[in-house]
N, C-alpha and C positions, 0 to 999 in steps of 0.2 A: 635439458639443461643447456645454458648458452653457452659459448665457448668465452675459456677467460686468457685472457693476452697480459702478457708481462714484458717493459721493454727492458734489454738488455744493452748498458751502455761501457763501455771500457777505454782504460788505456790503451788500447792497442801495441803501441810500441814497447811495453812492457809486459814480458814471460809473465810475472804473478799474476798479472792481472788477466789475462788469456787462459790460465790454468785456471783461477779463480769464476773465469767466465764459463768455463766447459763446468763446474764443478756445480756452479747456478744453473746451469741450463739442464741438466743432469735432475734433478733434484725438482725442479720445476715440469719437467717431462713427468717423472714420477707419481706427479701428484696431479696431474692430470692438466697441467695451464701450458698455453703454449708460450714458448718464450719467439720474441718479437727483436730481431736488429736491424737495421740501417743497411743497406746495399753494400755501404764500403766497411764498415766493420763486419761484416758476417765475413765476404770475403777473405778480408784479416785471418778471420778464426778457420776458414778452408784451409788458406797456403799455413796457416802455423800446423793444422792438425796433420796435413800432408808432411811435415817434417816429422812427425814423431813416428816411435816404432810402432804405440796400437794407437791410431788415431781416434780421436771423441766420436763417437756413433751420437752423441744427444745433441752435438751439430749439425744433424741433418733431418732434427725436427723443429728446428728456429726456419720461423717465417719471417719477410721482409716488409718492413716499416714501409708503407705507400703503395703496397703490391697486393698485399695478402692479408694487412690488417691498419686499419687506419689510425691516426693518433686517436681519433674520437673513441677508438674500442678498448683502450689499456685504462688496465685498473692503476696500474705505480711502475715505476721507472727504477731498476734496481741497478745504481750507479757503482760502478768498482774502479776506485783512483780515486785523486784527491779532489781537493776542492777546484784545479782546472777541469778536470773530468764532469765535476755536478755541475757547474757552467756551461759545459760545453751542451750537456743531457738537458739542462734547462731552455738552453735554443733549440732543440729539435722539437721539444713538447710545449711551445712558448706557447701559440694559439688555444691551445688545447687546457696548459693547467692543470695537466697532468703529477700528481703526489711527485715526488720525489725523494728514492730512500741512497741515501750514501755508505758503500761502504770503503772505509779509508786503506788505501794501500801505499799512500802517500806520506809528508810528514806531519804538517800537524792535523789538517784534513777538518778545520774547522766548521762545517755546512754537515760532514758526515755523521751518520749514527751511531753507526756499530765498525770493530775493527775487522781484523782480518782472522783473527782465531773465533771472532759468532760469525760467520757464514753460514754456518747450515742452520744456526740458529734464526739468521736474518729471514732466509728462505722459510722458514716453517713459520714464522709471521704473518710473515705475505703469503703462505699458501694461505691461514687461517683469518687471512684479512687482520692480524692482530696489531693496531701502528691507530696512530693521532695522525693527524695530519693540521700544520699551521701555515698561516697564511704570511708571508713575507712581503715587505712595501717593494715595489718595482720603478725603475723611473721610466718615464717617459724623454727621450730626447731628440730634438731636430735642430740642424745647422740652415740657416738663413744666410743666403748671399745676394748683396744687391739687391736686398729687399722680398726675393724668392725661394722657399723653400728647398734646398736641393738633395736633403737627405734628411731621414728619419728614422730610426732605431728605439732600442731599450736600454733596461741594464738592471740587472739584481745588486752587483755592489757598488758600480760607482762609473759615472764620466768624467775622462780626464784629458783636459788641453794643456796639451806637452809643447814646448819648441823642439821644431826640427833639426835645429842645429845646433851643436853642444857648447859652441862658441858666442853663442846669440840668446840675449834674451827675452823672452816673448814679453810684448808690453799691451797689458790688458787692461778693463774697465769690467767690473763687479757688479753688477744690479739684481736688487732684491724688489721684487713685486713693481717693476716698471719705473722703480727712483734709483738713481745711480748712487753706488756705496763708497768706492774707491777705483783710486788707478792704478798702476805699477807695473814696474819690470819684476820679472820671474823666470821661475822656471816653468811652471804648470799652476793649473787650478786641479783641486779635485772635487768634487761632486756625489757627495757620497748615500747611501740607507745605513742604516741600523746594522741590516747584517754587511754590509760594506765597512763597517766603521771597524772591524777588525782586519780589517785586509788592506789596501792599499792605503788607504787614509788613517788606520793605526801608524802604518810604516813612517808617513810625513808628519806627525804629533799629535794628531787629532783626538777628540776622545771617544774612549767606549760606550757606546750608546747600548741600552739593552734592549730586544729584538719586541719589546710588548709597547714602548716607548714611538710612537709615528713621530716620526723627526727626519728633517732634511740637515746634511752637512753641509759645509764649503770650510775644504781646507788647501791655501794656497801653500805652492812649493817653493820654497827659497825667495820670499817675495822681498825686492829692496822698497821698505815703507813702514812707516811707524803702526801703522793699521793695519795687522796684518795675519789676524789670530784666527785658531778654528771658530767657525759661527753654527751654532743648534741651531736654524730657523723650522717657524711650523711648516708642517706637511703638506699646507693645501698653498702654499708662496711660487711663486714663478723666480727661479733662480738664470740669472743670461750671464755671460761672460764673452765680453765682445771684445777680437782682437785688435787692436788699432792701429792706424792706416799707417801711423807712424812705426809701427816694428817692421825692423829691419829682415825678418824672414816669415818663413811660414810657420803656422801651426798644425799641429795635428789632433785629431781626436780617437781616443781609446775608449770603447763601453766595454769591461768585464775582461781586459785584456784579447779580444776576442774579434769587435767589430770598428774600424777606423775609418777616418775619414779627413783628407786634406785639408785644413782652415785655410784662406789666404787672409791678406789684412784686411780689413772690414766686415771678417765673418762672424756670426752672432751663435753661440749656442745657449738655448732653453731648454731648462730642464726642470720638471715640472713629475709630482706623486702619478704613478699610474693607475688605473682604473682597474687594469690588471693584473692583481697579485701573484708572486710564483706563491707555490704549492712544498710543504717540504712533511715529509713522513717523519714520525718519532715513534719510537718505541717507550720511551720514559716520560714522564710528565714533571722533570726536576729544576731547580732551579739555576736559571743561567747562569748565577756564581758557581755553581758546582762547576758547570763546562767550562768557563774562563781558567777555571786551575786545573782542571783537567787538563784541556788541552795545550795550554802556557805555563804548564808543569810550577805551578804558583805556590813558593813556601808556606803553607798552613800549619803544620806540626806543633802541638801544644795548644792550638783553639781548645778550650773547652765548654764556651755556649752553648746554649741550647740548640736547638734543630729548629730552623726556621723554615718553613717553604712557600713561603708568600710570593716572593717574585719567583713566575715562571716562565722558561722558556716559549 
C-alpha cells in the first residue's frame, strides 16, 4: 500500500492553531497518513512544543514539504486559521492544485469548512477520503512596463491597484478586452472572482457573485467620475488598468493580500481567467445561500418556504 501524505498548514503565530496542529497531526499518525509541513512551519511547532511541559511526540512524525514528500504526493491540504491561512496554503500547493480543506479558527473564515469544535471530525473525513472537492476560477495576472513584461503572479480573490500615497490619488484608465472604458482619479481598482467577491471587493460595494457563476469583477475604490460602478464582465474578457503618466505617484499592486508589486506611471496590469483553477474540499453539498447567512450571521427567523437546494456551492 502506498504511502498517503497530508499537508499541514497553520497560523503559526497563534497557540489554537499550533494546539489544533499537534491535535491533527496526532490523529492523522494514528490512522496511518503521514502528515506533511513546510520547513518553517514545522520548525514553528518544535520551538512551541519545546515550551510545553509534555511536548507533541506526533510532531516528530511530520515530514517536510520539498524534502521528504513532494506537492505532487498529497492527497488534501488540512488548513487551521482563517481564510489569510487558506490563502496563504493555496500558494504553497498552487502548481500542484492540491484540494484544499479549511478549518476556521479565525473570524468569519469564509473559504473554510468546518469549525473548530469538528476537528476530529474533519480528520476522520480525510482519513476516509470522505470531502467533494470544487473547482474555484483563479486569475491570471502580469504588470507591463514600457512595453515588457516585468512581473507575473496569480490570485484566488482578487488584484488590487492601490496608490502609494494616502495623500495622492492614483489616476487610471480601465480597459475591457483591448477598448478603453474610463478614466479617473481613485484610490484603487479591484479586480476580483466569485469567491473574491466576498472579500475585498464585498468590503468596496461590489456585489456577491455566487461561486457556480464564472464571472470577472472590477470594482473601483473611491473613483472621482460619474462612471464608476461595480462591472460583472464575462470570464474569458482581458481586464488592464493602466496607470497614467499623469499621476502624481506611484502605484502598487496587491494579489490575495499576499504578493506585491511596485506600478510606476505608465504601468499596465492584465488580468485575465486562469487556466488553473484552485482546488477547495467540502464536506456538504448545500446551498451557497445557506453559507452567506451562515457566515454574515444573516436574519432569517420566520422564513417559512419550502426547502430549495437548486443553487449549490
Amino acid at each position: 500500500m502506498s504511502k498517503r501524505f497530508v499537508l499541514v498548514v497553520s497560523h503559526t503565530g497563534r497557540e489554537d492553531a499550533l494546539l489544533a496542529g499537534q491535535e491533527v497531526c496526532a490523529q492523522l499518525v494514528a490512522s496511518g497518513i503521514t502528515p506533511v509541513m513546510t520547513s518553517a512551519e514545522l520548525a514553528d511547532y518544535h520551538q512551541f512544543a519545546h515550551s510545553q511541559v509534555a511536548p507533541a511526540s506526533s510532531i516528530d512524525s511530520v515530514v517536510v514539504l520539498g524534502e521528504d514528500a513532494n506537492a505532487a504526493d498529497l492527497e488534501v491540504v488540512m488548513v487551521l486559521g482563517g481564510d489569510g491561512t487558506i490563502l496563504k496554503a493555496a500558494e504553497i500547493v498552487r502548481e500542484a492544485a492540491t484540494p484544499l480543506l479549511g478549518i476556521n479558527l479565525g473570524h468569519v473564515g469564509f473559504l473554510a469548512e468546518s469549525e473548530r469544535d469538528g476537528l476530529s471530525d474533519a480528520v476522520a473525513r480525510v482519513v476516509h477520503r470522505d470531502y467533494l472537492v470544487k473547482q474555484r476560477l483563479a486569475l491570471d495576472v502580469r504588470v507591463i512596463v514600457d512595453g515588457r513584461e516585468e512581473f507575473r503572479t496569480w490570485a484566488l480573490n482578487e488584484a488590487t491597484i492601490e496608490k502609494s500615497a494616502s495623500e495622492r490619488m492614483l489616476e487610471v484608465v480601465v480597459e475591457i478586452d483591448k477598448r478603453p472604458l474610463s478614466s479617473f482619479g481613485c484610490d484603487g481598482v479591484v479586480m476580483a472572482t466569485p469567491t473574491g467577491s466576498t472579500a475585498y471587493s464585498f468590503s468596496a460595494g461590489g456585489p456577491v457573485v455566487w461561486p457556480s457563476v464564472e464571472a470577472l469583477l472590477l470594482v473601483p475604490l473611491s473613483a472621482h467620475a460619474l462612471f464608476a460602478r461595480p462591472l460583472v464582465i464575462n470570464p474569458n474578457s482581458l481586464l488592464a488598468v493602466e496607470v497614467m503618466q499623469r499621476s502624481s505617484g506611484h502605484g502598487v499592486l496587491w494579489c490575495d493580500g499576499r504578493r506585491t508589486w511596485k506600478l510606476p506611471p505608465g504601468a499596465r496590469v492584465e488580468v485575465r481567467k486562469s487556466e488553473l483553477p484552485v482546488r477547495l474540499a467540502r464536506f456538504r453539498q448545500g446551498p451557497f445561500t445557506d453559507r452567506l447567512v451562515r457566515k454574515f450571521s444573516l436574519p432569517v427567523a420566520g422564513w417559512r418556504g419550502p426547502e430549495d437546494t437548486s443553487d449549490r456551492d
